[in-house]
N, C-alpha and C positions, 0 to 999 in steps of 0.2 A: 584174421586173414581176409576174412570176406571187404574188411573197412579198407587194405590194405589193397586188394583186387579194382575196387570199385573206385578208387583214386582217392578217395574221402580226405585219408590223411597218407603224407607223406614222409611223416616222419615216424619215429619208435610208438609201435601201441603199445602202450602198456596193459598185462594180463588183463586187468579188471575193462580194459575199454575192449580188449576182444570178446568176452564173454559178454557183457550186454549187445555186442552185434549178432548176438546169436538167438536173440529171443525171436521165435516166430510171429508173425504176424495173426498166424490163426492155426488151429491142430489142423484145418485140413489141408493147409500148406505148409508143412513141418520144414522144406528148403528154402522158403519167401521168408524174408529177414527184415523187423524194422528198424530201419536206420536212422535214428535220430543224431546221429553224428553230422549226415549230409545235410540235417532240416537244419543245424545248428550253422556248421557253414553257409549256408545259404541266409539265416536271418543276421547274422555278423555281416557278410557282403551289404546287403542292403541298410543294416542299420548305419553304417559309416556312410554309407551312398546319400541315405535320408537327413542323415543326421537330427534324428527327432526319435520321443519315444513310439515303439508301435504296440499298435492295440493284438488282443489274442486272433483275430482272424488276417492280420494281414502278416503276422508272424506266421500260421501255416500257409498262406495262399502265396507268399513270396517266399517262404521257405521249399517251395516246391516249381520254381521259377525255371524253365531251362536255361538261361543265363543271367545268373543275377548280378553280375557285373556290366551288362549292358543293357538288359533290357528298359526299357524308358517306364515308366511306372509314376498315375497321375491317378490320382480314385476317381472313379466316374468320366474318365476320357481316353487312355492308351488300352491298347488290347496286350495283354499277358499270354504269355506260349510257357502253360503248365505240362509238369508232367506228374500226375497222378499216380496213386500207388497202384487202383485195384478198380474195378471195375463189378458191375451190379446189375443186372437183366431182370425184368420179370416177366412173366409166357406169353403175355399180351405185346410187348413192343419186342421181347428178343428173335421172333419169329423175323420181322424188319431188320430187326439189327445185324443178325446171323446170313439172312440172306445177300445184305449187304457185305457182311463182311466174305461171304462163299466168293462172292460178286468182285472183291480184292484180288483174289487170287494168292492170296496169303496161304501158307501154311499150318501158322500156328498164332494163339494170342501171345503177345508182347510183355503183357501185366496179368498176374493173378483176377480170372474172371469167375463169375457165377451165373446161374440161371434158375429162378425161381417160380416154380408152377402154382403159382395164387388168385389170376385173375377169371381163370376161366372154368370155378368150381358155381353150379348155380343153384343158390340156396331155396329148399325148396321142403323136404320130408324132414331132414336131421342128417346130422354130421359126416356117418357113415355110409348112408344110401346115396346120399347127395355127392360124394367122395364116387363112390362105385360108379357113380352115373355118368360123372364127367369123365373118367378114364377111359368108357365106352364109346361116349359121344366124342370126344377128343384125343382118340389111340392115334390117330396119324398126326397131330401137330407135338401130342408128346413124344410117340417115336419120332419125328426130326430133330427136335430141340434134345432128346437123348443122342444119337448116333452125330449131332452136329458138334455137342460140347465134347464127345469122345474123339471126333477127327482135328478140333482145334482148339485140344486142350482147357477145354470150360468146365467147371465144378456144375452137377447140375441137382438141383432138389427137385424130388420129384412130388407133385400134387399129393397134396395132406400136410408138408410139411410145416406150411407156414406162410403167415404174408412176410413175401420180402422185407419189410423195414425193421419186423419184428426177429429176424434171422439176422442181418447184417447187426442188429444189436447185440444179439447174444451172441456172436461167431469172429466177426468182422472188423468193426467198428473201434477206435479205438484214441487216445488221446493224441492229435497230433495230426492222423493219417489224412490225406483228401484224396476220398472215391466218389466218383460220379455213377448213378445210377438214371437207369432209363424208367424212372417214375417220377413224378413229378415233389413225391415227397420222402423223396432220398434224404433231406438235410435232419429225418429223423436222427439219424448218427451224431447229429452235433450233440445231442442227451448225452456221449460218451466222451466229447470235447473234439469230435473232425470235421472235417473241413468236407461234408458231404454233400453234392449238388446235384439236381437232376437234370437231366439233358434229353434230345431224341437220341434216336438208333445212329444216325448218322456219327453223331460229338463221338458216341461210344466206341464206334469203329475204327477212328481215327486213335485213341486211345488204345485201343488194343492192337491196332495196323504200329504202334511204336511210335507214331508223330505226335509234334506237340500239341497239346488241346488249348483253343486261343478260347478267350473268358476276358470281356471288357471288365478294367480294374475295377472291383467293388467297390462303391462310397459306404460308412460303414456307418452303424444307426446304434447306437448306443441305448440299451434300456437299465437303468439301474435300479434293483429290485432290493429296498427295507423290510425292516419287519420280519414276518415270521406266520407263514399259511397256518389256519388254525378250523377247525368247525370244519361246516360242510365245504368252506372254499375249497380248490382244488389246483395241481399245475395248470389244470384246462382252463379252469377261468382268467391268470395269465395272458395267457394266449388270444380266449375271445375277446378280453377287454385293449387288448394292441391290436387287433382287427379290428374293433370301434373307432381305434383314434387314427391308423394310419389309414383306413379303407383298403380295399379290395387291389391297390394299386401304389399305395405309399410307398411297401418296399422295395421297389422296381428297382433294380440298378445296386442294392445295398445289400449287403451282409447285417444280420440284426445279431449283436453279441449282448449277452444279456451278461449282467457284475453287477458290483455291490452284494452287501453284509446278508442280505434278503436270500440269495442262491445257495445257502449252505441249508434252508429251511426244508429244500427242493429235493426229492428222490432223485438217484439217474432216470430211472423210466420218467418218472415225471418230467424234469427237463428233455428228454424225446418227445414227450407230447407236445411241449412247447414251440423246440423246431420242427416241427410233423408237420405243425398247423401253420407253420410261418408261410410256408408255400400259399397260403392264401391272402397275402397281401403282396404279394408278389415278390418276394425276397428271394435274392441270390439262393441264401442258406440264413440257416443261424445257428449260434453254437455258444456254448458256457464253459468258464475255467474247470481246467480238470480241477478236482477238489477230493475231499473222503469219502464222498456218496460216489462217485464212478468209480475208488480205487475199491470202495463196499461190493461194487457191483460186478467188478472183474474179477474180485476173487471166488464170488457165488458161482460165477460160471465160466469156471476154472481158466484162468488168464492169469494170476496170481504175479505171472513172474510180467509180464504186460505191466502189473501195476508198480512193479518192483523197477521196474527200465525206466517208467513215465515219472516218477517217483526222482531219479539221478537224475532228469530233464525238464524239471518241473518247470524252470524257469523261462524257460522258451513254450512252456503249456499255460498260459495265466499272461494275462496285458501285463505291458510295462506301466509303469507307477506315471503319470502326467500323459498319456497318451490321449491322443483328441479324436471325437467324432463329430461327423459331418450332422449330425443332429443328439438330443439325449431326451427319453423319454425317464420319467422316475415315477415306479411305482410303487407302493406303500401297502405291502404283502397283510400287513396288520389290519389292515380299511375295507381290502377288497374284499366284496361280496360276490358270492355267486351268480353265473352271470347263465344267459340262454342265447344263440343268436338264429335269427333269421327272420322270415323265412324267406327261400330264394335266392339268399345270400348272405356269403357267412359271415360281411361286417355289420351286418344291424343286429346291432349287441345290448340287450334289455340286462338288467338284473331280474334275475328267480323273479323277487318282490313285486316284479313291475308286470313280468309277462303277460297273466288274466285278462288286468284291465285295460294292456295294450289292445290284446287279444281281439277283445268285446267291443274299443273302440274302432279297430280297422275291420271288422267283420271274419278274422277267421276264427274258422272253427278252435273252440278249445277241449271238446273232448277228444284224448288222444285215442288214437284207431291201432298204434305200434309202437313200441318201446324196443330199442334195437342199443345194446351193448356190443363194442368189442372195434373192429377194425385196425387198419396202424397206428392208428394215432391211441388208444385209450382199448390196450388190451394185453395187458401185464399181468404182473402177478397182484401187483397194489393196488391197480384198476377192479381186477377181480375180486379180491378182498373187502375192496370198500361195498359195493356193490351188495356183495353176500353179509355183509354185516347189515345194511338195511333191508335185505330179505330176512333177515332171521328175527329182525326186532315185526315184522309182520304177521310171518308166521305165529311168532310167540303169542298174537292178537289173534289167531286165528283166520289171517286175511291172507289173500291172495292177489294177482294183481290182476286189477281191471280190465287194462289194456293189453293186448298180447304182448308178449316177451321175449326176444331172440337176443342168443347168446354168443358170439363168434368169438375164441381163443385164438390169441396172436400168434402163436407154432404149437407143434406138435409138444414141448418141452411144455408150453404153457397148459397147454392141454391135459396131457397126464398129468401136472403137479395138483393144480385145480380139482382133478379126480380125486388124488390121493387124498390128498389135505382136505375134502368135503367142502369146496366152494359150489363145485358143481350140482353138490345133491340140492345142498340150499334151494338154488337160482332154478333149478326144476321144479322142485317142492312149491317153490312160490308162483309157478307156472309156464316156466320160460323153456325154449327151446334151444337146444347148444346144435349149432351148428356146426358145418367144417371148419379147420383152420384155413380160413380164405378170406380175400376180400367179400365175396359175396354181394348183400344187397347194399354195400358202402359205396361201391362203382355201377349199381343195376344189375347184377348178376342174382336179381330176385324172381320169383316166379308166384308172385304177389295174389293171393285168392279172395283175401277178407274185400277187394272192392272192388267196381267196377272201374273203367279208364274213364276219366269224366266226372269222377264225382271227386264234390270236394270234402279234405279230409286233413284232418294234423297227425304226423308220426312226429316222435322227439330220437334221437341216436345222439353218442355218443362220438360220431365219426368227422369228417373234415369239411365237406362241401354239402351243402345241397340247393344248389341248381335248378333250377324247374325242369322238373319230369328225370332227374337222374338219378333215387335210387328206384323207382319202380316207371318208371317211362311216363306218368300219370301227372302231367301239368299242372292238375287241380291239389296234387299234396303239398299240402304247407308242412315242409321238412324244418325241423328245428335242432340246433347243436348246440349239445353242454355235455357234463364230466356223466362216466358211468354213474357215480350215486345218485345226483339229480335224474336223471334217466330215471332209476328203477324205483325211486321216490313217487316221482308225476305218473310210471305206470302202476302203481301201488294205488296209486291216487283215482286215474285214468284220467285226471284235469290237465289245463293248463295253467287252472286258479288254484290249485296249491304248493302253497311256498311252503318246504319243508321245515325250514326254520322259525316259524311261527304260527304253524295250524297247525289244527289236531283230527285223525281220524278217527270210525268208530269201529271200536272190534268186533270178532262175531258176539261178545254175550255184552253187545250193545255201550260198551263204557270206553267213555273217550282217551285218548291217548296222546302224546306226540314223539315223534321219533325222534331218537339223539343221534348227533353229530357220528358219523363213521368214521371206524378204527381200523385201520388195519396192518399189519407187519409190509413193509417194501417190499421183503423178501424169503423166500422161504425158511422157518427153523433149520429143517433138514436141508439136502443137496436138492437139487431141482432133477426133476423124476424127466429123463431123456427121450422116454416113451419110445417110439417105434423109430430106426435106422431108415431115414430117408433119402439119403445122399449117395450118389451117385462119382467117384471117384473119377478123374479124370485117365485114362490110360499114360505113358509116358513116353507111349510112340502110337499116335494115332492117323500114325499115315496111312495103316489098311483098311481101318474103315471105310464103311458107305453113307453118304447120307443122301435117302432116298425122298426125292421130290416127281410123280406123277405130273406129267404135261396134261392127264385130263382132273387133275386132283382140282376142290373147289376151295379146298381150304388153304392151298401153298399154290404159289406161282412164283417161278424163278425171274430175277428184274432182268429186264433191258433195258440198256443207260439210256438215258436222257438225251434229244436231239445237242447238241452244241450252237451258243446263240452264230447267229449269221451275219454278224457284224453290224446291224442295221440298226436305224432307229425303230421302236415297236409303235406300228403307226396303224389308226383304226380299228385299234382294239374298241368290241363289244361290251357292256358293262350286264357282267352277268347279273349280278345280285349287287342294290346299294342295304347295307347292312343298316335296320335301324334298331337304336340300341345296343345292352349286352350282346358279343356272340363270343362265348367260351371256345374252348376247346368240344366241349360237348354239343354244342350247337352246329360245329363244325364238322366232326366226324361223331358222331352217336357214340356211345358204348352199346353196356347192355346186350340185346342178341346180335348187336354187327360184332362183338370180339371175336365171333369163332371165325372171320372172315380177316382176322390181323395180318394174316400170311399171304395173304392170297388180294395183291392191290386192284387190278380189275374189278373183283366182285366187292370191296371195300370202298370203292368209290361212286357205288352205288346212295350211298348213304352222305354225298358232298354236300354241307350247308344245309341238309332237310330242318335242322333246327333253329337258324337264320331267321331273323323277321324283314320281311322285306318293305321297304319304305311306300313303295309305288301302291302298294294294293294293303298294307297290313297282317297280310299272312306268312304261315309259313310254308317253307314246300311251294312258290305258287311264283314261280320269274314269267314276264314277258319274254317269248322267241321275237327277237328284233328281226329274224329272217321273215318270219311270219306270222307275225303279230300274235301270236296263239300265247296263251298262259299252259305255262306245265309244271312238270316238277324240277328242282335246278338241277339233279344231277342229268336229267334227259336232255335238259337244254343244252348243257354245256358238252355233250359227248354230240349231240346235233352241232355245233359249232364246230368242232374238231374233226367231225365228218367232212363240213362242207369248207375245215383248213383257216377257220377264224378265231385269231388268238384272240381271249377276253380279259377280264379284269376283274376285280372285286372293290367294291367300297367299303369299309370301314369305320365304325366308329371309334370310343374309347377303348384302352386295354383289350384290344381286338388280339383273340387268342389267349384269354387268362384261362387259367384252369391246367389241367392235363399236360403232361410233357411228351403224348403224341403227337409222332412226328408224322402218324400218316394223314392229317388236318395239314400238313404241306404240302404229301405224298400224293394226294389226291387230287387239289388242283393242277397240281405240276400236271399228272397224268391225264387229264382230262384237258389240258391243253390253255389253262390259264398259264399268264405269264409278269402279272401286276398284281399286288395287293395294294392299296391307298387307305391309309385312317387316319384317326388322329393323332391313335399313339398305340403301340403292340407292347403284348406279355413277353417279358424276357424271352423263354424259352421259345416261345415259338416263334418269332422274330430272326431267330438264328437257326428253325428248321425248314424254315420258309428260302433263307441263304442258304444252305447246305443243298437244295433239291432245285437250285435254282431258277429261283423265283427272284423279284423284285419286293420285296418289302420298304414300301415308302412312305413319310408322312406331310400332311400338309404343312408347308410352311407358315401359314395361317390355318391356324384350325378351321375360323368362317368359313374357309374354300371347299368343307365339306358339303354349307349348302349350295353350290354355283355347278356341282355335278350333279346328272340328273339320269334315272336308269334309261332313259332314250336315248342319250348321248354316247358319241363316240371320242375315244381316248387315244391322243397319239401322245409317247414319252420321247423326249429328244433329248440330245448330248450321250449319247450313248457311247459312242465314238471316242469322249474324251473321258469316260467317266474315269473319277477319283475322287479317293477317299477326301471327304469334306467337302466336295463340290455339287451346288443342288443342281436339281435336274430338271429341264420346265416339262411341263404337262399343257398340250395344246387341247382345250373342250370345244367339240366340233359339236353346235347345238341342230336339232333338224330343221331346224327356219332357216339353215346354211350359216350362222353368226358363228363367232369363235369369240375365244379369248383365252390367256395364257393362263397359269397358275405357276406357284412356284414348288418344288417338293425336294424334302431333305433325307437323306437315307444315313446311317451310320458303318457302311460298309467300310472297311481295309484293305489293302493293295493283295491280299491271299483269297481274301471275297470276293473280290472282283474278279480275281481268276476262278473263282466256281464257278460264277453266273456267267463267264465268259468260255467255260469247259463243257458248262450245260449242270453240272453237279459237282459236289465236293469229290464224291465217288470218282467221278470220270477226272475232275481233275488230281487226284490221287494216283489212278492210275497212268494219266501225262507223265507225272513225275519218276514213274516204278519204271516204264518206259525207256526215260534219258537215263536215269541212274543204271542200269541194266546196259 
């Protein structure tokens, strides 16, 4: 009935095709249905359109097409108008998202959403103090994100339960589906076989407001994986070792689908680790053919008949036979060694073997100060296992580990089983601290004692990024990423010159030893232990709700849209900050202690660019006032600017905005009265949060013409007037000796984009639209 309702088919269902319409998408949506009947219509239309075979991601990404008989469809050049199943919040960007969407004037969400309380738990005493603490310290931004998901229908977890990526696996997630999440490492989900992406608040809202979510067509990056993981290697080192070869930016624009005989070797969690970590080369998503280890994994945590539906549709879950990708990498699962990466950045990829003597030759330190297990990426049940299997072969020596030892479990689910099953006693025993189920010290939410800010130091984790100064705000740690066992190995060790697999340490009654390879089950024997009820039900009329935002509150400020542009060309702009070098997302807008300020844009814009290095001087935190030649901090400058009504600009380097899929690293120039970004070339995501909050995000038509701007200089952008999609736009550099000269600059904007930056915002123009349609 429901296939029958929903236009799918039009002809006789037969009994068995209405009952698979009936499998839910997830128990806490028992009336949300997956329809793979529709994904199937939809990859028929296209496959005769294309007439070629297609690969596993562009059978769900056009299987979810809002007209797949017209839409124009070219990888890596037309923009696709998706309509996604489900949507994904976590407490950190939902606060933006939500108020943006309050901001809509909507009623209710459109698509099945959730809300996930992870980012703003800060790890500090242990699990459960550290739980209690943040509830205290953040009762007002969880009571809104409570009373907001009850007035417009949002599923909400409440703080303890789990990091988002790690719930969307166990709950959500599933072979086929594409949800967008406002994390940056949403494409976890592909470990289940979806089409999972992460986006800002803005994409999100627009998804849940009912309209179609536009997503330039992916190029698609083929990794084929032989062999067969064995010894200490791990899915992690996969993943570090395709961060070596594409860098920090390879996968910009591409979907990385991983195949070949090699993925059957792979756990589901482990292929989530895989795409977790993809986010750091810059990829769309990534994702694996469903196969036996996700149908394993659905039925552990009870989806069974999930696996039983994807099972009759298998063949639209798994690439066509001949299908081509725009590159192929092939790696040989049999060969690969254990890998470490960093530091500072997660594509300088060592093998284990090699670290030491890299170590000693570039001067960092190699005694480890922290050993940190768990996060979204490598914090499973298998994760935990392996981990506790070389804590227990220490123990049995009588050792303990050198280095301090912190524990984070990926949800509450994981938490308890870990208890039951004695993984946790282990990883105590050997010294380690189990923390909340949170991000924690993965995003900076540490409250770091063992050292002082300034000193130099190496921690090793287990986690996705590390950035300088981003899990503990301290510049001087050299953060390093590889698989939970290597982790608790090196702090076992407390080197960075021990390679597990071929040294030996000495136990307490002095005789040497060496650890074997780690063992451990994917999945639990028993059912997995659910632990404590976290979830918060949505009501089914929450139109009487309140959701309560204080006009003097410091943590929530309600938006006011965006001025709308004035038709004009943007002429004499100021150049706040020329960017030199990396500047992440993190550079951009901080984490760490600015999360408790996500809701609340004013006082989050305090924090614009302070991680920026600026070309003019070398510092950070440190721009010329071109009003008054004075050096200060950029966000002072640039609200002095908007004081005295002078739109600025930003210079840019490479991959300008890689990292994070905050969107308030838009949200905050826009507010502070920037109106240009210029580089050489931006991170996906934020290149399209910079467009939704209408900004300018532009690149040099010659890269060179980075060095011909100068932070003295004044910036006028022309052709404004005629702008359109594919048409570059000059930039006039007005130098202070009075000289000028033109450049050329290329934008990737669409004729819908153009009406943001022309409405002032996607928001404002959304509401244009609610407007005439009304």
């Amino acid at each position: 009935q429901h296939a029958l309702n929903s236009g799918v088919r039009r002809y006789h269902v037969a009994p068995v095709l209405c009952q698979r319409a009936k499998v839910a998408m997830s128990h806490f949506e028992p009336n949300e249905y997956i329809n793979y009947e529709k994904l199937e219509k939809n990859i028929n239309i296209v496959r005769k359109r294309l007439d070629r075979p297609l690969t596993l991601s562009e059978k769900i990404v056009y299987g979810h097409l809002d007209d797949p008989a017209k839409q124009e469809i070219e990888r890596g050049k037309t923009y696709l108008r998706l309509r996604p199943d489900r949507v994904a919040m976590q407490d950190a960007t939902a606060q933006m998202a939500m108020l943006q969407f309050i901001s809509s004037g909507l009623p209710k969400v459109a698509v099945p959403s959730t809300i996930h309380c992870d980012h703003l738990i800060e790890a500090q005493s242990g699990g459960e103090k550290d739980l209690q603490r943040a509830k205290d310290i953040n009762q007002e931004v969880y009571n809104f994100l409570s009373t907001a998901g009850a007035k417009y229908g949002v599923g909400f977890w409440k703080p303890g339960s789990g990091i988002i990526h790690q719930i969307i696996l166990e709950n959500y997630s599933y072979p086929g589906v594409m949800l967008i999440g406002t994390d940056s490492h949403t494409p976890n989900g592909g470990g289940l076989g979806g089409i999972c992406i992460g986006v800002g608040g803005a994409d999100a809202v627009d998804v849940m407001a009912g309209i179609p979510w536009e997503l330039k067509c992916p190029k698609v990056i083929g990794v084929k994986l032989t062999g067969k993981l064995s010894g200490w290697t791990s899915p992690k080192d996969v993943i570090l070792k395709v961060a070596g070869i594409l860098t920090v930016k390879g996968g910009t624009g591409a979907i990385i689908e991983y195949h070949g005989p090699g993925v059957d070797s792979i756990s589901c969690t482990g292929m989530a680790t895989i795409c977790n970590m993809g986010a750091e080369i810059g990829a769309t998503t990534s994702i694996f053919p469903y196969n036996e280890r996700m149908k394993k994994y659905l039925g552990k945590t009870g989806r069974a008949d999930i696996a039983a539906l994807a099972d009759e549709f298998k063949q639209h879950l798994v690439p066509d036979s001949g299908c081509q990708y725009d590159q192929v990498i092939e790696i040989n699962l049999s060969e690969l060694k254990p890998h470490i990466n960093g530091p500072f950045t997660p594509d300088l990829a060592h093998p284990v073997s090699d670290i030491g003597a890299v170590a000693e030759k570039e001067g960092w330190p190699v005694d480890i100060k922290v050993g940190l297990i768990g996060s979204c990426t490598n914090s499973s049940y298998e994760d935990m296992g392996r981990s506790a299997a070389v804590a227990k072969q220490a123990l049995a020596h009588g050792l303990k580990c050198k280095s301090k030892f912190t524990i984070t479990p990926g949800s509450e689910q994981i938490r308890a089983t870990i208890e039951r099953d004695g993984y946790a006693k282990i990883l105590r025993e050997v010294g380690g601290l189990v923390l909340a189920n949170a991000c924690g010290p993965c995003i900076g939410q540490w409250d770091r004692k063992d050292i002082k800010k300034g000193e130099k130091n190496t921690i090793v984790t287990s986690y996705n990024r590390n950035f300088t100064g981003r899990n503990d705000a301290n510049p001087e740690t050299h953060a390093f990423v590889t698989s939970p066992e290597i982790v608790t190995a090196l702090s076992i060790a407390g080197t960075l010159k021990f390679n597990p697999e071929t040294d030996y340490l000495t136990g307490a009654d002095g005789k040497k030893f060496k650890l074997e390879a780690p063992d451990a089950d994917e999945l639990p024997k028993l059912e997995f232990d659910p632990g404590q009820d976290t979830y918060q039900y949505p009501p089914k009329d929450g139109s009487g709700q309140h959701v309560d935002v204080s006009p003097t509150s410091q943590r929530l400020q309600l938006l006011e849209p965006f001025d709308k542009w004035d038709g004009k060309d943007l002429e004499d702009m100021l150049i706040l900050i020329k960017v030199k070098g990396k500047c992440t997302t993190d550079h951009i807008s901080a984490a760490g202690p600015w999360l408790k300020f996500r809701g609340h844009l004013d006082n989050i814009s305090n924090n614009l660019l302070i991680g920026a290095i600026n070309i003019e001087n070398g510092k950070a935190n440190s721009v010329r006032n071109a009003l008054t030649q004075e050096f200060g901090p950029v966000p002072d400058t640039a609200r002095y600017y908007k004081k005295m009504g002078v739109k600025w600009a930003v210079i840019g380097d490479e991959n300008y905005g890689e990292g994070s899929s905050r969107e308030h690293a838009a949200l905050e120039p826009r507010h502070l009265g920037g109106r240009v970004i210029i580089t050489k070339s931006f991170a996906r995501i934020h290149e399209t949060n910079l467009k939704k909050q209408g900004l300018l995000p532009l690149t040099f038509a010659d890269p060179a013409d980075y060095n011909k701007i100068h932070p003295v200089d004044k910036l006028s952008i022309v052709g404004l007037k005629d702008f359109a999609p594919g048409k570059p736009l000059k930039c006039i550099i007005k130098h202070p000796n009075g000289s000028q000269e033109t450049i050329m600059l290329n934008h990737t904007f669409n004729e819908s984009q153009i009406e943001w930056f022309q409405a002032g915002s996607a928001l404002n123009r959304m509401k244009e639209l609610q407007q005439k349609s009304s």
